[in-house]
Structures are given as structure tokens and as C-alpha cells.
C-alpha positions as a Markdown table, in Angstrom:
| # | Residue | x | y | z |
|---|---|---|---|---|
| 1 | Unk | 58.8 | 25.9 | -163.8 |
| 2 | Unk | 56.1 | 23.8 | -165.1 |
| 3 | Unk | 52.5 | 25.3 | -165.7 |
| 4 | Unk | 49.2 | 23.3 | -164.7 |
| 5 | Unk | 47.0 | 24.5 | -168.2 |
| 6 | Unk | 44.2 | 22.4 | -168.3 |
| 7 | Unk | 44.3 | 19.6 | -171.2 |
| 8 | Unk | 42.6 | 20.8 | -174.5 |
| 9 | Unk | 40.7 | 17.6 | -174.6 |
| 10 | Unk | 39.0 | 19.0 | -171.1 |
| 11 | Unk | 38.1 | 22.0 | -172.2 |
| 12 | Unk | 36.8 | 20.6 | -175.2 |
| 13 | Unk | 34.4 | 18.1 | -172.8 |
| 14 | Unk | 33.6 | 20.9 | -170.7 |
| 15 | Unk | 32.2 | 23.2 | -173.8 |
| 16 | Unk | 30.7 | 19.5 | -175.5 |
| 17 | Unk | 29.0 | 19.1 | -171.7 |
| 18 | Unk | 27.5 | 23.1 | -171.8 |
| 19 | Unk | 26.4 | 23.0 | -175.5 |
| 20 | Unk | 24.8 | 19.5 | -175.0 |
| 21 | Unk | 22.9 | 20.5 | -171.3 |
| 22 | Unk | 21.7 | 24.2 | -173.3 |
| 23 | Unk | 20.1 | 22.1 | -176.3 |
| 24 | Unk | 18.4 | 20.0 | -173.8 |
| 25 | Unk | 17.6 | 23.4 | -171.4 |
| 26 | Unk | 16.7 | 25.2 | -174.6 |
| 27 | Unk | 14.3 | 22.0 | -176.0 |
| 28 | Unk | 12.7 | 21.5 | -172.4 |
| 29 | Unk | 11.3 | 25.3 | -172.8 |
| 30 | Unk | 10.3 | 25.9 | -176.2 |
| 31 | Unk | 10.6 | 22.2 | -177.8 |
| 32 | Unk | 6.7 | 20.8 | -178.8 |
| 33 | Unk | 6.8 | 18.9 | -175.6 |
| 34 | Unk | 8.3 | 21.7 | -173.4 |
| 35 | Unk | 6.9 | 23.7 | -171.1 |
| 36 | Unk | 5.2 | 27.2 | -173.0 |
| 37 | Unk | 3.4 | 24.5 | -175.1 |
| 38 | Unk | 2.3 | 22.7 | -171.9 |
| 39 | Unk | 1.0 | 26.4 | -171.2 |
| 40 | Unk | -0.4 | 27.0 | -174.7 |
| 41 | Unk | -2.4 | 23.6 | -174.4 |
| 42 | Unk | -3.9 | 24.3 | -170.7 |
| 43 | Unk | -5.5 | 27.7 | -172.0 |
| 44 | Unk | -6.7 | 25.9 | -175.6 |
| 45 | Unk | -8.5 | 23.1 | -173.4 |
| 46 | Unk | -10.0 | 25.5 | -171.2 |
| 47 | Unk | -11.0 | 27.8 | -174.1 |
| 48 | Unk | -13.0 | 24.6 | -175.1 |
| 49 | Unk | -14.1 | 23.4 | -172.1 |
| 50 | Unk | -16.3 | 26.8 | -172.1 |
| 51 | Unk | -17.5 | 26.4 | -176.1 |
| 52 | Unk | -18.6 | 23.0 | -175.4 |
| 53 | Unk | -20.2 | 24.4 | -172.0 |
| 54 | Unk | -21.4 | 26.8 | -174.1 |
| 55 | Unk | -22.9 | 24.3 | -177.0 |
| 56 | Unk | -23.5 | 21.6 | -174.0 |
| 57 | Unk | -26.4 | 24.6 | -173.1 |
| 58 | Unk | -27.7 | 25.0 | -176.5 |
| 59 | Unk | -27.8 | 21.4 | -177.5 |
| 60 | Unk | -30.4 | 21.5 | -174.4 |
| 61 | Unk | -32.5 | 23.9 | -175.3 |
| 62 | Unk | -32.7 | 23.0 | -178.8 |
| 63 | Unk | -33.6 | 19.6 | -177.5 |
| 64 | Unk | -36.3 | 21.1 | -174.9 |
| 65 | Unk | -37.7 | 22.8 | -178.2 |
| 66 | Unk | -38.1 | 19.7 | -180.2 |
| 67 | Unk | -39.4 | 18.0 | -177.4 |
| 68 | Unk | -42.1 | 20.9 | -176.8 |
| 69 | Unk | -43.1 | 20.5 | -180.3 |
| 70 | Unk | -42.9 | 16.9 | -180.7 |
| 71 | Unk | -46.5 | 14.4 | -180.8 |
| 72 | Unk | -45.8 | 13.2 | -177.6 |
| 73 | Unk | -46.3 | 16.5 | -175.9 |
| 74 | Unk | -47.3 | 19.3 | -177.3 |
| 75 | Unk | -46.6 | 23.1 | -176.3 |
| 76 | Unk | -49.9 | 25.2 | -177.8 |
| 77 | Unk | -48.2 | 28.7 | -176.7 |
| 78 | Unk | -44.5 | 27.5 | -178.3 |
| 79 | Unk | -46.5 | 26.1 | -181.8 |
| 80 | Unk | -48.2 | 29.9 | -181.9 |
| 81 | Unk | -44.9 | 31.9 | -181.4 |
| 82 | Unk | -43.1 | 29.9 | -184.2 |
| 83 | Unk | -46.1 | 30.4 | -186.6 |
| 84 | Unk | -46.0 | 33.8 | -185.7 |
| 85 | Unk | -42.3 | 34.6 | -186.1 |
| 86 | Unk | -41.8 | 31.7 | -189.2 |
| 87 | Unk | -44.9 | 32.0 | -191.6 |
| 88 | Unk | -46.1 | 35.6 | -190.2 |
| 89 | Unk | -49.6 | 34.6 | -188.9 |
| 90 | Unk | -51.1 | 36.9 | -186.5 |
| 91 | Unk | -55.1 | 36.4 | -185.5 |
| 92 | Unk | -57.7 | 38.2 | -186.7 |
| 93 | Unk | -58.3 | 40.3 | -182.8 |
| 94 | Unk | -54.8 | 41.7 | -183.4 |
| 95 | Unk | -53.0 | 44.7 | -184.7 |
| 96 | Unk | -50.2 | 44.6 | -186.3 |
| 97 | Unk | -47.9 | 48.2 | -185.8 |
| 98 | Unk | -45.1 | 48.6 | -187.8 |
């Protein structure tokens, strides 16, 4: 009676084959390229989409400022409020309450 036991060389491909295709499994998943770093870099870009959003809308309004208080055109009522709240001037018909 002869037995059929597979070769040791095949069983030593087979594990080779398994070991090889789990690195590969393992580096597809959590490797720098793989795919919960793909995840991780979709929520970081669109944490910054909404800060740049964010300084996008203040970059305007500091630009609206400047502009309102530039020599080209000149806001009266903006000029007063920043006097008022930078160098403390108030006018001599009002009362100041503290």
C-alpha cells in the first residue's frame, strides 16, 4: 500500500503562497498607501476644505474693511467705530456708562 502525502516542497509553496498574499492583504489595509490612510486623508482634506472656507470668508471681510477705509473710498460710520473702539474717543453729546 502506497500513501498519496503531499510532497513537502508543496506544502512548503502553499504556506510561501499564504504568507506572501497576507503581507500583501495586510500592506493593502494599513500600509501608507492602503486603504485606512486613504480614509484618514479624505477626512484631513475635508477638515481643510472648511478652515480655508472658513479663512476664504475672513480674508473677505478683512479685505471689505481695508477697502472701506482706504483713500479711494471712504466709510465715515466704519472710521468712527474704529476710533471709538481703538483710541477710546467718544463725542462730546455722549455719555459714557460704565
Amino acid at each position: 500500500m502506497t500513501r498519496n502525502r503531499p510532497a513537502l516542497g508543496q506544502i512548503i509553496y502553499v504556506g510561501v503562497c499564504l504568507l506572501l498574499s497576507g503581507s500583501f492583504v495586510f500592506a493593502a489595509m494599513q500600509g501608507n498607501y492602503g486603504l485606512f490612510r486613504r480614509a484618514e486623508v479624505v477626512a484631513e482634506t475635508q477638515s481643510l476644505q472648511l478652515e480655508l472656507t472658513q479663512l476664504d470668508q475672513r480674508v473677505a471681510r478683512m479685505e471689505n474693511l481695508t477697502k472701506r477705509l482706504s483713500d479711494a473710498y471712504l466709510d465715515l460710520d466704519l472710521l468712527d467705530e474704529q476710533t471709538r473702539s481703538v483710541l477710546g474717543y467718544i463725542r462730546n453729546d455722549e455719555v459714557v456708562i460704565r
